[in-house]
N, C-alpha and C positions, 0 to 999 in steps of 0.2 A: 468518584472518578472525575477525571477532569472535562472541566462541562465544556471546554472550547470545542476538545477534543467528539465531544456527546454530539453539538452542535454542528460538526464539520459532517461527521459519517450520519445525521441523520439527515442529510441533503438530499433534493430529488435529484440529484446531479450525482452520477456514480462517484465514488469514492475510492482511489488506488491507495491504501495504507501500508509504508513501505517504515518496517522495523528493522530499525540499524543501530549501530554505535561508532561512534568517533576513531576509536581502535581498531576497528573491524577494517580487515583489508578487502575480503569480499565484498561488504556492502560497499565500498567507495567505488566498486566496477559497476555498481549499479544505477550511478551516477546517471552516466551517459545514455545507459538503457531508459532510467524514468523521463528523461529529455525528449530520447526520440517518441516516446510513450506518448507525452504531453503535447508532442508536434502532431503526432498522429490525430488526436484525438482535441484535439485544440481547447475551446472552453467547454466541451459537452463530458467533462472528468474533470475532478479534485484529485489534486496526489498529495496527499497528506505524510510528511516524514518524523518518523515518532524515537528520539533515542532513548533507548532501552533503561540505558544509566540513568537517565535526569525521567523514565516515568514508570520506574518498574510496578506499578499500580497497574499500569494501562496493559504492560505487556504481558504479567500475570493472570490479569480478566480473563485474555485472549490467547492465552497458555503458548506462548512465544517462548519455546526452550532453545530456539538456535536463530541465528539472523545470517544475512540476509533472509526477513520472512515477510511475505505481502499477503495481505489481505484485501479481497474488495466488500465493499460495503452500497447497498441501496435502499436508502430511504430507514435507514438504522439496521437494516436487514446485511448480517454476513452469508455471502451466497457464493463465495471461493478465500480459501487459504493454500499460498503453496509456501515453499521452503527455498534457499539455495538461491544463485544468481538465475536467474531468468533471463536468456535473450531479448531483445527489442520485439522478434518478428513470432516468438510464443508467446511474449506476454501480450501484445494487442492479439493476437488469436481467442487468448482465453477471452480477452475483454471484449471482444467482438462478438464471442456465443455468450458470455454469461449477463453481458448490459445490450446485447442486440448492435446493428449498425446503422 
């Protein structure tokens, strides 16, 4: 697997890992969601964007059969997987119960 990728999610620093493709129309709405994401939560989250095409190794590990798909990860630990576009103000929801505030 790709060990950048090993090195990013094994971070004490939560990890937002957001699997997309270049094609993909819905993943590009999620654009603007992982921003505000980012704004919310400032340097205390990684947002790691992974395209599916250039790492289908990585997205196969993690059984990523549709994208827009986000994963969080802590400390190498996957502790949520969801599917689909995500709002700004459910995805810091989940992130706020699953990495605390």
């Amino acid at each position: 697997m790709n060990r950048r990728f090993l090195n990013v999610i094994k971070s004490s620093k939560p990890v937002l890992v957001d699997f997309y493709a270049d094609w993909c129309r819905p993943c590009q709405k999620m654009m603007p969601v992982l921003k505000e994401v980012k704004d919310e939560f400032k340097s205390n989250i990684r947002i790691l964007k992974v395209n599916v095409d250039r790492n289908p190794h990585i997205a196969t590990r993690y059984d990523i059969n549709s994208i827009p798909s986000l994963l969080i990860f802590r400390s190498g630990k996957l502790i949520w997987k969801g599917k689909g576009i995500k709002p700004a103000g459910e995805l810091i929801m989940i992130l706020k119960e699953q990495i605390g505030d």
